[in-house]
N, C-alpha and C positions, 0 to 999 in steps of 0.2 A: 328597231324602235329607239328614238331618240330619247335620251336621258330628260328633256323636258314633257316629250311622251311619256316615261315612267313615272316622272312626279304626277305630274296630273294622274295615271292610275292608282297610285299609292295615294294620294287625296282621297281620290272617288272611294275608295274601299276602307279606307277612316271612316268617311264620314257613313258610309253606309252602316258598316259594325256599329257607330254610334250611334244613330238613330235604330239598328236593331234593339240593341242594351237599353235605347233612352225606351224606346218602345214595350219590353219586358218590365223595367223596373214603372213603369207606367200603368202598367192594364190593370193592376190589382186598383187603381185610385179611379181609372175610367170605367171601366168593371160595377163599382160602389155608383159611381153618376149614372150609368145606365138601368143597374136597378132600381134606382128610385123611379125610374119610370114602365117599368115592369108589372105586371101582373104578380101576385103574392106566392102562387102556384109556380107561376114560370120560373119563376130565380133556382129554384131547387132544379129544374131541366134544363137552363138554358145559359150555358157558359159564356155566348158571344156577347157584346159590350152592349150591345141596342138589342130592344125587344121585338120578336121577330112578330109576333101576335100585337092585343092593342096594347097602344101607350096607356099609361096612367096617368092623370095630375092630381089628383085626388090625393095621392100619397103627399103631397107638399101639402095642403092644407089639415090633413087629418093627422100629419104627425107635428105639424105646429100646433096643435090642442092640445097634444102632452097626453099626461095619465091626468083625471080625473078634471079638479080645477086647477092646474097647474099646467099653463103653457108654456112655448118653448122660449117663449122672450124672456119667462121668469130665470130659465137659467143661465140663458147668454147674458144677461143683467147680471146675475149673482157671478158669473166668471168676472165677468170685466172689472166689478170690484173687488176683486182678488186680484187679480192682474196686473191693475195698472199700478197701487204702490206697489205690492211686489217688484215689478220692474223697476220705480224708480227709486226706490229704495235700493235695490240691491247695484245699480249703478251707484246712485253715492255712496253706499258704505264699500264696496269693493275699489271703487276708483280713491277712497282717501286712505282706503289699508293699503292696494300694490304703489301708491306714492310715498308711503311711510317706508317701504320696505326695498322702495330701489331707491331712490333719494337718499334718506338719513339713518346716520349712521348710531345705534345707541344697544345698550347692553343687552345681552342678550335676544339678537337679532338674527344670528343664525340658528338657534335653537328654534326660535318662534319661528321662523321658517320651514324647517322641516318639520317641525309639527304641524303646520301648516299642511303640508304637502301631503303628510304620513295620511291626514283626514283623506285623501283622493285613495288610497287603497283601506280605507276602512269600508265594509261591507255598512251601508244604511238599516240592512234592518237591524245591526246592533244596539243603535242608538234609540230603535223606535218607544220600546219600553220604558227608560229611563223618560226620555222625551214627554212619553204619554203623561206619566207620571207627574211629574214636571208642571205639566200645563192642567192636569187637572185640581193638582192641588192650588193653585194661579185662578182656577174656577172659570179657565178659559175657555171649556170645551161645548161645543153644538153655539161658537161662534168664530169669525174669520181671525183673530185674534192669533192662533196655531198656524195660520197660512200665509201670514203678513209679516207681526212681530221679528221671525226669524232673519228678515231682509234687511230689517236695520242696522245687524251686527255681522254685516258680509261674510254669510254663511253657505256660502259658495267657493271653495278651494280653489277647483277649477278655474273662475272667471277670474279669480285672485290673482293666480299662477299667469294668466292668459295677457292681464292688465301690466304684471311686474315686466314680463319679457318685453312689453311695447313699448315700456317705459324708460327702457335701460337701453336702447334705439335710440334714445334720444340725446343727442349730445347735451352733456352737464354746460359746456360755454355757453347755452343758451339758459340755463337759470343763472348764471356767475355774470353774465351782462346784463341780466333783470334786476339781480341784487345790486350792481354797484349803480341802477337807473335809481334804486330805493323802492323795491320790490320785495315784498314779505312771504314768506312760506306760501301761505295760504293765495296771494296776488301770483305766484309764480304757475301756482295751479290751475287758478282758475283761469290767467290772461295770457300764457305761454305752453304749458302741459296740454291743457283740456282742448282747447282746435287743433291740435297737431296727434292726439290720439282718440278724436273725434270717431273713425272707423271701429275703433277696438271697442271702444263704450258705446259703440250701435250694434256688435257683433255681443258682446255681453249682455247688452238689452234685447236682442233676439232668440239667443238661447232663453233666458229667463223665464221668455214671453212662453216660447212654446213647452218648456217644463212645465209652465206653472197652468196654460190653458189646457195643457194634457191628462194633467194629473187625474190620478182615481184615485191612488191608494191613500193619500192625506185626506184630502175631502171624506172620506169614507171613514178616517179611520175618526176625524174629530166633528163632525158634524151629524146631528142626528134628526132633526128636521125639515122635512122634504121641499119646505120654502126656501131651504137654505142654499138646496145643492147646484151644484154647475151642471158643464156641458155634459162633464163624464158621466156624472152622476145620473143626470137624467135621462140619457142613453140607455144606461144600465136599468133606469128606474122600467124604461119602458119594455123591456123584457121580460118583468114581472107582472108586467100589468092584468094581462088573458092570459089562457093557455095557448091560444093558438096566435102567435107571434106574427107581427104583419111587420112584416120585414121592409117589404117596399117603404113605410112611414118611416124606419130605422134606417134605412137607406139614405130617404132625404133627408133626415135631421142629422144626420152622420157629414153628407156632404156640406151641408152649412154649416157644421160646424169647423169644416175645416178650414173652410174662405178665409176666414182672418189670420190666422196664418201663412197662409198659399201668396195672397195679398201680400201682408208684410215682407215674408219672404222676396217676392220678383222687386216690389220697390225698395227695400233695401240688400237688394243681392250685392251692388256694386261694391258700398261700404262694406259688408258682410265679408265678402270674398278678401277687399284689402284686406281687412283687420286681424283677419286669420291668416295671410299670408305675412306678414307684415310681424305678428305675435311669435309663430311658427321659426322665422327665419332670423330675427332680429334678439340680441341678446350677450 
């Protein structure tokens, strides 16, 4: 066997392995699409991805009614306004803190960094209490106010940390030719920073996205009003709803809910993948 005989086998059996693994870490999401089209009885018998008995549709229209008067649109409405300042909120305020902190230089700047940082191994539910506290006294609570607010003041370590590394990438002689063009902080950011680290503040607006359209446990902990709740929420709400759980309707409302997502993810993977390689390696 020829050495270009070998490569080619060694390819062939990459790519097989990968598409086994891609295959594996797959079924559990193909799995959830095929029961929604399933019979309510079947799902509990029938492990394979398609339903072997009749199809269902019915499950997409009866689990878009939701519980009661509350349909499903009410809650992908109440996510998306959570979501979207969320997101943009926490790109501004995390893109003008890691430019504060790889940029310029002022007292007490490595202190505030590692405190910074120290925030990514503090456990979340330490701060739940205080938090709670916090915002009820604020008279914030059974509104979005607990789920937004916090975005303003780049409350995310993580993206922090993610933005400063991509930032320090970037050679300084391209603000010190901006400044002597008569270029101010703020102009160096927005007309020379901000296109050149364009990936990393779509990869932090990514994350965000699917933290924040995922979430249960905030939603749940500050909102008490069932007009209010999101996707999670109303997932969960519909488990409650009978005693005997139609799962196929939970199926389908599960798989929509995940679209936006899924979506975002494939059209911005490109950006996505630089800005994490880019964040990762650059520093």
């Amino acid at each position: 066997m020829t050495a270009r005989q070998k490569n080619r086998l060694w390819t062939a059996v990459h790519l097989l392995v990968c598409i086994l693994i891609g295959f594996v870490m797959a079924y559990p999401l193909l799995w959830m699409v095929g029961a929604a089209f399933k019979q309510n009885g079947e799902i509990y018998n029938n492990s394979h991805i398609f339903p072997r008995g009749e199809w269902v549709l019915t499950s997409w229209r009866d689990g878009w009614y939701g519980v009661g008067t509350l349909h499903f649109d009410t809650f992908i409405k109440n996510s998306i306004l959570v979501v979207v300042p969320n997101v943009v909120f926490t790109i501004l305020s995390c893109t003008l803190t890691a430019y504060g902190f790889a940029r310029f230089r002022f007292v007490g700047k490595k202190i505030f960094f590692m405190l910074m940082l120290s925030l990514l191994m503090l456990p979340n539910a330490v701060i739940q209490v205080p938090t709670y506290i916090l915002f009820r006294d604020f008279g914030w609570l059974n509104s979005y106010k607990p789920l937004i607010v916090p975005s303003l003041f780049a409350s995310s370590s993580f993206l922090i940390f993610m933005l400063v590394q991509f930032f320090r990438g970037i050679p300084r002689d391209l603000d010190e030719a901006a400044t002597i063009d008569g270029c101010s902080s703020m102009g160096i950011l927005v007309r020379i920073l901000v296109p050149l680290c364009l990936p990393a503040m779509v990869s932090a607006g990514l994350f965000q996205f699917l933290w924040t359209w995922n979430d249960y446990f905030h939603p749940m902990l500050y909102l008490n009003s069932t007009n209010l709740y999101t996707v999670s929420l109303g997932l969960r709400m519909s488990l409650d709803a009978t005693t005997g759980v139609q799962w196929n309707n939970i199926m389908a409302m599960s798989t929509l809910s995940i679209l936006p997502c899924v979506v975002l993810f494939f059209c911005l993977q490109k950006h996505f993948v630089e800005g994490i390689a880019a964040g990762g390696l650059k520093g």
